[in-house]
C-alpha positions as CSV (number, residue, x, y, z in Angstrom):
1,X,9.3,179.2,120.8
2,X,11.8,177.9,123.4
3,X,10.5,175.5,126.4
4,X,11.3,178.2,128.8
5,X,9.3,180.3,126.9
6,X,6.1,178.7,126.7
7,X,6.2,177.5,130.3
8,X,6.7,181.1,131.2
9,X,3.8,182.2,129.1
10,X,1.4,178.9,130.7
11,X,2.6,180.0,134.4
12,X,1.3,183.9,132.8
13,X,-2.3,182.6,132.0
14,X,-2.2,180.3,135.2
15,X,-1.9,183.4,137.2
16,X,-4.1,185.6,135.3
17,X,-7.3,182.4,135.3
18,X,-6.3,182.3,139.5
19,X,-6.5,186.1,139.1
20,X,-10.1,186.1,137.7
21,X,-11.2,182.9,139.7
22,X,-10.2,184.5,142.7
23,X,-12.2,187.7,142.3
24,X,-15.3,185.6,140.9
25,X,-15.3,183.3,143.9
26,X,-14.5,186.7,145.8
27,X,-17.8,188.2,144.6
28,X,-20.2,185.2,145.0
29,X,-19.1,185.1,148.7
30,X,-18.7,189.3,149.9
31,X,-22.2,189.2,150.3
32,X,-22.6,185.5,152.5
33,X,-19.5,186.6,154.8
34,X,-16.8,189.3,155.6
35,X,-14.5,190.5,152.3
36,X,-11.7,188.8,154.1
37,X,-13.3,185.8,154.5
38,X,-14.1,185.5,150.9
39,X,-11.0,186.5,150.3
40,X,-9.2,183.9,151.6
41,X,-11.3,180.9,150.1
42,X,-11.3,182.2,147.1
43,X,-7.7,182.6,147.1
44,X,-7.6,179.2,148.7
45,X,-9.3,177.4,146.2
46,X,-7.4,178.9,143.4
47,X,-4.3,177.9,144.9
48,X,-5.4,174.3,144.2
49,X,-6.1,175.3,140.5
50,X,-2.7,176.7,140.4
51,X,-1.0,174.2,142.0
52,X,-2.9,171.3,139.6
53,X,-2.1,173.4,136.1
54,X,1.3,173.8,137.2
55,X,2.0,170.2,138.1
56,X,-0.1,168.7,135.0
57,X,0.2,171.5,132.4
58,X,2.6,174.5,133.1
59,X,5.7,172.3,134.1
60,X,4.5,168.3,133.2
61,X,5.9,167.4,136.0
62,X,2.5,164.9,137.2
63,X,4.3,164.6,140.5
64,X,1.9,163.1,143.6
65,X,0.5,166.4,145.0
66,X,1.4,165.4,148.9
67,X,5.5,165.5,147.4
68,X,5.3,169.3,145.7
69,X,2.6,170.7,147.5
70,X,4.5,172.0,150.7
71,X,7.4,173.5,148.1
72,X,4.7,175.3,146.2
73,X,3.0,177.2,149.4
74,X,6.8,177.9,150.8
75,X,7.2,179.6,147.7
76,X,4.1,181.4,147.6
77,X,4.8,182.2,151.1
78,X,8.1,183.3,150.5
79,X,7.1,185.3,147.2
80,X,4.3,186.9,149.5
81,X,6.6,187.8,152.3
82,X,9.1,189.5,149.6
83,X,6.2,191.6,148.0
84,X,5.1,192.4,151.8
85,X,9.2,193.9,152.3
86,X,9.6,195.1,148.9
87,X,6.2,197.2,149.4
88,X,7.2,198.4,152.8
89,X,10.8,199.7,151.7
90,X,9.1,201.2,148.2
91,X,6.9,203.4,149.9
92,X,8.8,204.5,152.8
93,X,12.8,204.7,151.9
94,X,12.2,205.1,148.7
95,X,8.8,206.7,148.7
96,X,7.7,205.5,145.3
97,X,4.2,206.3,143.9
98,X,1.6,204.2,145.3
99,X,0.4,202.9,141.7
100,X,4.2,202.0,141.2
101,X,4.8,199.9,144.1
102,X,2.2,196.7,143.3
103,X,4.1,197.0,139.7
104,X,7.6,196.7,141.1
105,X,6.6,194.2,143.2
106,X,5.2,192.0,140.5
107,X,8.4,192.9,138.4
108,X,10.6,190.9,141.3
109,X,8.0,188.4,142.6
110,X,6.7,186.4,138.8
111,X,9.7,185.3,137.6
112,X,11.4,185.0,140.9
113,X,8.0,182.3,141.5
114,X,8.3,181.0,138.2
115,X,12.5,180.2,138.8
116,X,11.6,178.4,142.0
117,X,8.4,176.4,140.7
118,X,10.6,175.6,137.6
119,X,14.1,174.4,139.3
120,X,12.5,173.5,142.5
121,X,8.8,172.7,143.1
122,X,7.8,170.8,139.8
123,X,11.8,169.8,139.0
124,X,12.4,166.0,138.1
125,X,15.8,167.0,138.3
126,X,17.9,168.0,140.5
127,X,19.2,171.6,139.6
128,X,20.1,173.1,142.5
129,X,22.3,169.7,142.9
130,X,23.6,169.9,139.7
131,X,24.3,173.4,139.9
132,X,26.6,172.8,143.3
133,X,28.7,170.2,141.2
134,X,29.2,172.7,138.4
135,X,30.5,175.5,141.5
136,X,33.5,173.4,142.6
């Protein structure tokens, strides 16, 4: 299997162990505090898992955490902010079922996060240079 390919399939079981860590650490805490509360620090934590087996495992990049860390939650961020708009349009100019909306969003938002994390966030290289040299 290509490289591409098996660090597409590692960011895939990266998000779906966050997935499940998430809703574990979301259930141990409901009953301690508010559901957003445990929300939050469960997706909080997670986010650290994520951001480790991305660094170390997904990409093998073992860059210092301080130097991709701030690239990883602007991409999150701007992931989240695109599923946010892509939700808002879907269900009301284009009035999409509800159930289809979270799918369409995912179907824009995973590989869009795992272009950035690859060429971006955990990049030893720079692409986005590189790819301005080809252009001229």
């Amino acid at each position: 299997m290509p490289k591409n390919g098996q660090q597409f399939i590692k960011f895939g079981l990266t998000g779906g162990l966050n997935t499940g860590l998430t809703y574990v650490i979301y259930l141990l805490l409901v009953h301690l505090t508010t559901p957003t509360v445990a929300m939050a620090v469960g997706y909080g934590l997670t986010s650290l898992v994520g951001l480790t087996l991305n660094n170390h495992w997904v990409f093998n990049a073992h860059q210092a955490v301080r130097s991709v860390a701030w690239k990883y939650y602007a991409t999150y961020g701007f992931t989240w902010l695109l599923s946010v708009g892509f939700t808002h349009v879907a269900s009301t100019n284009w009035q999409l079922p509800t159930w289809l909306i979270p799918i369409g969003s995912l179907m824009l938002t995973i590989p869009l996060n795992f272009l950035l994390s690859k060429f971006w966030v955990f990049s030893q290289h720079h692409h986005f240079k590189e790819a301005r040299h080809y252009g001229n």
